[in-house]
Structure formats: structure tokens, C-alpha cells
C-alpha distance (Angstrom), angle and dihedral (degrees) to the residues before:
residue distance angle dihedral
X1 . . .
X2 3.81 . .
X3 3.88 132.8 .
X4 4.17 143.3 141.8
X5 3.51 94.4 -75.1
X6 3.58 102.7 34.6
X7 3.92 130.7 110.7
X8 3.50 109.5 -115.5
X9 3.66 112.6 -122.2
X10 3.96 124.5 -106.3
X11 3.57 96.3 -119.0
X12 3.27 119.1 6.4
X13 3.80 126.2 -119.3
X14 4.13 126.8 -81.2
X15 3.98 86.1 -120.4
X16 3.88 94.7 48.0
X17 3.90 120.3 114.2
X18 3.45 109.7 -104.5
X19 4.19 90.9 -125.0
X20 4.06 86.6 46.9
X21 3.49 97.4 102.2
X22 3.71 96.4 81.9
X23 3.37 103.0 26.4
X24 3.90 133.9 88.0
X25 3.41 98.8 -135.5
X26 3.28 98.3 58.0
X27 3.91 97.6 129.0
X28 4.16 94.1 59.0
X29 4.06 92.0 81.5
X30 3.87 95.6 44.6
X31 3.94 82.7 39.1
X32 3.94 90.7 58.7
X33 3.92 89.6 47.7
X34 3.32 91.1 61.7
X35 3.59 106.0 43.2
X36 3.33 88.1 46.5
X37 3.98 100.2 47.3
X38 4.33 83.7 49.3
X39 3.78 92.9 53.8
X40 3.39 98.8 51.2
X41 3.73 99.5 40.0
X42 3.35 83.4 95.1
X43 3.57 90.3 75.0
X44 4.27 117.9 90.0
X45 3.56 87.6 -152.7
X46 4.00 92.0 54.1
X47 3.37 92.1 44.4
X48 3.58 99.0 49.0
X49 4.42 85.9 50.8
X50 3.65 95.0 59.4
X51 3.76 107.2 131.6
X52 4.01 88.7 -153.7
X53 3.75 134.0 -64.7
X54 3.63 84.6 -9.6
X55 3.93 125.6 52.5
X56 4.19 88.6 -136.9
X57 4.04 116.9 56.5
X58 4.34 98.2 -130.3
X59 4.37 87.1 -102.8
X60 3.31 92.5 60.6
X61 3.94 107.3 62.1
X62 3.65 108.7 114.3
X63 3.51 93.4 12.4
X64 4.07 124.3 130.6
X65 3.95 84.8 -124.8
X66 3.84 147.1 149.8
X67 3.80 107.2 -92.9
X68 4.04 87.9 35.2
X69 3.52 85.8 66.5
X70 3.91 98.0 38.0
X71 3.65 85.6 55.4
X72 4.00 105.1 38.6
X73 4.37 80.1 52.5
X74 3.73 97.0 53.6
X75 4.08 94.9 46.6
X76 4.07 84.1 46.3
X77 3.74 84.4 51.2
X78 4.21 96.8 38.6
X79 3.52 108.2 31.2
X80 4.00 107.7 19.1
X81 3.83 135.9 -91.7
X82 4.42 89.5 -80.3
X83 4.09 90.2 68.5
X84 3.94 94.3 39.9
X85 3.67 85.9 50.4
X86 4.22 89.0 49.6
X87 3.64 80.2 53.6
X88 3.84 97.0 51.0
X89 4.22 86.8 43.1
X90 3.59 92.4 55.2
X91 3.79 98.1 41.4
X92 3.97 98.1 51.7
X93 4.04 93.1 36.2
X94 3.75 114.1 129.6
X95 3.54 91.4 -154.2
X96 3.85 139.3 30.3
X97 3.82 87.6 -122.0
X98 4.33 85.6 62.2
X99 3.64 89.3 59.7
X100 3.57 117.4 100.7
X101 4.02 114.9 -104.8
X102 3.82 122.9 -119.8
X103 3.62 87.5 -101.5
X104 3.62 100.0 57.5
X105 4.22 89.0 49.5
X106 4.11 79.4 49.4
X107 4.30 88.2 58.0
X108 3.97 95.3 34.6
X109 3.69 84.8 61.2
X110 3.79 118.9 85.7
X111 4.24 118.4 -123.5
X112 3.66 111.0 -86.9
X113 4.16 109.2 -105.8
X114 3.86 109.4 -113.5
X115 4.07 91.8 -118.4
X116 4.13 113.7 -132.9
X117 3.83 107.9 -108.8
X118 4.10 110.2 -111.6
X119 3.80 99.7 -126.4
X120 3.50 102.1 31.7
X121 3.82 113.5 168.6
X122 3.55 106.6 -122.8
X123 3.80 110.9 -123.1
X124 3.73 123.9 -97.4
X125 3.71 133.1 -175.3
X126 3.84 86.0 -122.8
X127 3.43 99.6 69.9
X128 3.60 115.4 159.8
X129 4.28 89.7 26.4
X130 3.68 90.7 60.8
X131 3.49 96.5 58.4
X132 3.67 95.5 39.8
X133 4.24 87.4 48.7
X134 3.94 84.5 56.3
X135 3.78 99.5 46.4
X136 3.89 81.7 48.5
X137 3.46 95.0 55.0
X138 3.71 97.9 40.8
X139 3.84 93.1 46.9
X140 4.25 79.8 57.6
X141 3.08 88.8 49.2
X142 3.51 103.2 55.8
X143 4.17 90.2 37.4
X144 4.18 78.8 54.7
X145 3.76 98.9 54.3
X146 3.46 95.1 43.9
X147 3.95 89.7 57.5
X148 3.40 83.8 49.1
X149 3.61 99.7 61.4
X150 4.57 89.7 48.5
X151 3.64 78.6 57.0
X152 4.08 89.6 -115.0
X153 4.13 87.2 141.4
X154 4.33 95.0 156.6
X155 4.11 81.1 64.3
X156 3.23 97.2 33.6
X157 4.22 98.6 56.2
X158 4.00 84.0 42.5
X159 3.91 84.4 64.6
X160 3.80 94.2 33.1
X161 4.41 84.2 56.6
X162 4.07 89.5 44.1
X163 3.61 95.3 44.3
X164 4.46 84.9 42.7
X165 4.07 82.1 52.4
X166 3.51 98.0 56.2
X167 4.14 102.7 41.1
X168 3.79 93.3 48.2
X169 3.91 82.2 54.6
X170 3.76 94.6 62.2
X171 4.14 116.3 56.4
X172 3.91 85.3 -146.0
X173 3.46 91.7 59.5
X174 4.15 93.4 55.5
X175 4.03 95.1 117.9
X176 3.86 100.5 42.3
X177 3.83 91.1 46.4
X178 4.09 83.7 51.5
X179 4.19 81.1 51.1
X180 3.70 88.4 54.8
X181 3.41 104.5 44.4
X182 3.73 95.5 49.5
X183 3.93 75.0 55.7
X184 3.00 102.6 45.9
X185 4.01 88.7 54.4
X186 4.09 89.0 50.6
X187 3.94 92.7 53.4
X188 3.95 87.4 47.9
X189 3.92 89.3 52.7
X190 3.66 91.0 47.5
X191 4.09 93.6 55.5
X192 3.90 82.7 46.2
X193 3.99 99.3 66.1
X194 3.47 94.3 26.7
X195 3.81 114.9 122.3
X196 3.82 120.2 -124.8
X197 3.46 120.6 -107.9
X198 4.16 112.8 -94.6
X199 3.06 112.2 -117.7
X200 4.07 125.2 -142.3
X201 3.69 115.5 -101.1
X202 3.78 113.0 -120.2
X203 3.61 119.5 -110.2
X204 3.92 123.9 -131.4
X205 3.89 98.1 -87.9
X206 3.59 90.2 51.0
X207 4.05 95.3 51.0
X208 3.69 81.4 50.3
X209 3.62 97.2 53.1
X210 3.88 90.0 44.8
X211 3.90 90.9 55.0
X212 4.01 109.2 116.6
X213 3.61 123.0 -111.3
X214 3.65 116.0 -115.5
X215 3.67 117.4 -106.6
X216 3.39 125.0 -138.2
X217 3.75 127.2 -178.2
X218 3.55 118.0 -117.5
X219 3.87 115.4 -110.1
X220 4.03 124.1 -99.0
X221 4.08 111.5 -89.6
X222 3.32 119.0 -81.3
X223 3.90 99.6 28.8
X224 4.08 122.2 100.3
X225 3.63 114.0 -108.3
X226 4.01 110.7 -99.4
X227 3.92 113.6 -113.9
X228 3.69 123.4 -94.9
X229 4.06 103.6 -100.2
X230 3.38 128.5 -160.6
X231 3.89 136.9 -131.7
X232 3.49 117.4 -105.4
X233 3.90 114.8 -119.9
X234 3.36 111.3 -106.0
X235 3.43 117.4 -122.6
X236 4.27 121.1 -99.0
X237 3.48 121.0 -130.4
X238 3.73 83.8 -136.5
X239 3.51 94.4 64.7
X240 4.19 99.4 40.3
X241 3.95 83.6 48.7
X242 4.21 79.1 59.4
X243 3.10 94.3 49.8
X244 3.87 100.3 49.2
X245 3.41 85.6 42.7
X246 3.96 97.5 62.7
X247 3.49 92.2 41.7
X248 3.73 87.1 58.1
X249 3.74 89.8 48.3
X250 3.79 102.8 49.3
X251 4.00 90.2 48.1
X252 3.46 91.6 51.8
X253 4.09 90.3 53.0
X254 4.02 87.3 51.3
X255 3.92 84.1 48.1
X256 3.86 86.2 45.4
X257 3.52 103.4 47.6
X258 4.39 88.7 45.0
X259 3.46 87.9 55.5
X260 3.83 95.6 48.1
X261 3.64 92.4 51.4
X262 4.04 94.1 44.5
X263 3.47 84.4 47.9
X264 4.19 95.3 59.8
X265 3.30 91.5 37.6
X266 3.95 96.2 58.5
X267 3.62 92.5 40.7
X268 4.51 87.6 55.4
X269 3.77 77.3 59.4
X270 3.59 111.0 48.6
X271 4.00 85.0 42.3
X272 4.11 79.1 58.9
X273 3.70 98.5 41.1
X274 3.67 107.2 26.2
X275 3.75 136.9 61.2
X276 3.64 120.9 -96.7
X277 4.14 94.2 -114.4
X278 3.91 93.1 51.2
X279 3.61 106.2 46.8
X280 3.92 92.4 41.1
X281 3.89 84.9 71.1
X282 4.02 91.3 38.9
X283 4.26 87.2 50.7
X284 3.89 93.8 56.4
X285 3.80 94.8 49.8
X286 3.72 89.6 53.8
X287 4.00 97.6 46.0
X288 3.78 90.4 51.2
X289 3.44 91.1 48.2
X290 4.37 93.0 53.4
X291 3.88 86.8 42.9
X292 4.04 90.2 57.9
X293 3.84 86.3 47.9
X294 3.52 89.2 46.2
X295 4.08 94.1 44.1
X296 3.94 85.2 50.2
X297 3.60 95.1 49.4
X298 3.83 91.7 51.1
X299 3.56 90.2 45.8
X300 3.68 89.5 55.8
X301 3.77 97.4 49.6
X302 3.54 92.3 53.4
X303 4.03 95.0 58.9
X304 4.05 83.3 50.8
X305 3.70 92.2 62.4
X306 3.44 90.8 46.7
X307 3.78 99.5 56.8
């Protein structure tokens, strides 16, 4: 770059004008080289012509060649005859000062077209309620999904529907309510197949406390209600086994107490009848036996008391 107050350069540039060294405008020729290599970079055919770094090899500035005409064709074709003809000014100037300035490149060029945003929201006569029925419906929708994920899904497909309600109301809002419908479809699935929650089994006070009342009709007018009566225990078979038991016991005393007396009374008569050294033997037998009979009897009181 050149100006008043600038050191001029040791050697000057490959793109310089050859006269540029003592002129001020110095910079227009290099200028119009590289406005005019940018606008038609957009060109295959240009790009594919480059000689290197730059589009022109340093012998052919100024020079009715190839790539000058390449390039002065494609900004005919791009940009208009005006900026091809800046280009043809610039490249058979004699002078820097008959190259065109920066601000006649800024004219030649035409006005930049105001490009049509991608998504543009079509226009509604709603206005302001359409974008506050989407904000609704994605702030639902965001409320939903988290339910979702604590595995709350009865809330979470109420939200889902409300959310559903309020983006099919609004044309904008055609693909999200799509989105949450195929949702909404998903969450109803999941409630579908999943498995009821068990249930804890009731213990044995709470069967009891769930036991129906008997009903009993109420009597015909005029007669007194009967009295509340009461089921008779049923007997244990702890108890009946007691019973049979003592029965048992107080038999077998009678039996005892028969045979004890038999007993002395047979051995009075084998003292009477009997020699001495035979009914010795005979006596023992028959006191063992009583003191078995009395052994078993005491045996059998003794599992009385404890029952």
C-alpha cells in the first residue's frame, strides 16, 4: 500500500504498474487485480487458470493474453459489461492515475440482493399469540419429557396431549406437533405393557379386620330384637387329649389299688398253704410286679400335671 507519508518500498511488488513508482496512485492497478481476481473466483474455469498464488504469471500483466481474457469474460458474464470494462481500463492504462479508483469499482458493481431468510415464519394475523402458543407448548414439552425421564408417564402424556393441543392450533407449529404426536403415541405404548404395581400381601390381622360382618335381618314390627349370642368355643384337641388322659389315669389307680390288695391277700395264703422256701420266691415276683404298676401310675400322673 502506497500514500504521502509512506516509505516507498525497496522493490516494488510483481502486481505494481510499471510507472507506480512515482506516482500516488500507485495502489488503483494492483487494487483492480484484486477485485477483479475475487469476483471471478467464482468461476471453475478461472479457478482452474490460476498460474499460482496469483491468477496472472508476473510476464503477463498488461498483456492481450489467455487468462486476461478468461477472466474479463466471466466478470462480463457475472457482474455485467461496466466491471469487465473497469477491468479492461485498468489493464491497458498507461498510468496508475488511468486506472479506475476504488470508488468507481464500488458504482460499477450492482446493489447486493437482500437474500430471503431460510425459515421464515410465514405471517399470520395472530402475531404475538402464535409465538406465545409455541413457547407454551414447548415449555410443556420440556416439563413433559422431564416427567418422562422420573418415570411419572400418567403426567407426563397429560402434558404431551396439552402441549399436542396447542401446536396443531398454530400452522407454524405443523412439524413439532407431528414430533409430539408420534410422542405422544410412544408414551401411550409404554403405559400399555407396563406391569401393575404389586401390591403387599396382607398379613393375618389385616385379613381379620377385612372379614365381613354377619348380617342379620331385622325382626318383624312389633317383636323385641333377639339378643346378640355368642359362638361356643370349640373344643382343643389339647384339652380332649387331657381329658382322655385322666380318665386313663384314674382307671389305672382303681386297677392299681385291686391289684395291690389281690396281691396281699394271695401272699396271706401261700404263707398259710405253702412252705416258707417256695412262696419267698413266689412273694418277690408279685411285689415287683405292683411296684411297676405303681411306677407307671406315677409316671402317668406326672404328665397330667403337666398338661
Amino acid at each position: 500500500m502506497r500514500g504521502p507519508d509512506f516509505p516507498s518500498p525497496l522493490a516494488p511488488p510483481s502486481d505494481t504498474h510499471p510507472q507506480a513508482a512515482a506516482d500516488p496512485n500507485a495502489d488503483r492497478f494492483a487494487g483492480a487485480l484484486l477485485l477483479a481476481e475475487m469476483l471471478g473466483w467464482c468461476r471453475d474455469a478461472v479457478v482452474r487458470a490460476a498460474w499460482g498464488a496469483s491468477y496472472f504469471a508476473p510476464t503477463e500483466l498488461r498483456q492481450d493474453c489467455r487468462r486476461y481474457q478468461l477472466l474479463r469474460q466471466a466478470l462480463e458474464e457475472q457482474w455485467g459489461s461496466s466491471v469487465a470494462a473497469l477491468l479492461g481500463r485498468a489493464w491497458q492504462s498507461e498510468t496508475p492515475a488511468d486506472c479506475p479508483s476504488l470508488t468507481e469499482w464500488l458504482e460499477g458493481l450492482p446493489a447486493p440482493r437482500r437474500s430471503r431468510p431460510l425459515f421464515a415464519a410465514p405471517a399470520s394475523d395472530t402475531g404475538g399469540a402464535g409465538h406465545s402458543d409455541a413457547a407454551e407448548a414447548r415449555a410443556l414439552l420440556q416439563a413433559a419429557r422431564r416427567l418422562e425421564e422420573g418415570h411419572d408417564l400418567e403426567t407426563a402424556l397429560k402434558l404431551y396431549r396439552q402441549a399436542l393441543a396447542l401446536a396443531r392450533s398454530e400452522p407454524a407449529l405443523a412439524s413439532l406437533a407431528r414430533e409430539i404426536g408420534l410422542t405422544v403415541e410412544h408414551v401411550t405404548r409404554r403405559l400399555r405393557v407396563a406391569p401393575p404395581a404389586e401390591q403387599p400381601r396382607p398379613t393375618g390381622r389385616q385379613r381379620a379386620g377385612r372379614r365381613k360382618p354377619r348380617v342379620t335381618s331385622p325382626p318383624p314390627a312389633g317383636q323385641p330384637a333377639a339378643a346378640p349370642t355368642t359362638a361356643a368355643p370349640s373344643p382343643q384337641p389339647g384339652g380332649r387329649r387331657v381329658g382322655w388322659l385322666g380318665v386313663g389315669v384314674i382307671v389305672g389307680g382303681l386297677v392299681t389299688l385291686g391289684v395291690v390288695l389281690v396281691t396281699l391277700g394271695g401272699m396271706w395264703l401261700l404263707r398259710q398253704t405253702m412252705p416258707a422256701a417256695l412262696a419267698a420266691p413266689i412273694a418277690i415276683v408279685v411285689w415287683l410286679g405292683v411296684v411297676g404298676l405303681l411306677a407307671a401310675e406315677a409316671v402317668a400322673l406326672g404328665v397330667l400335671w403337666q398338661e
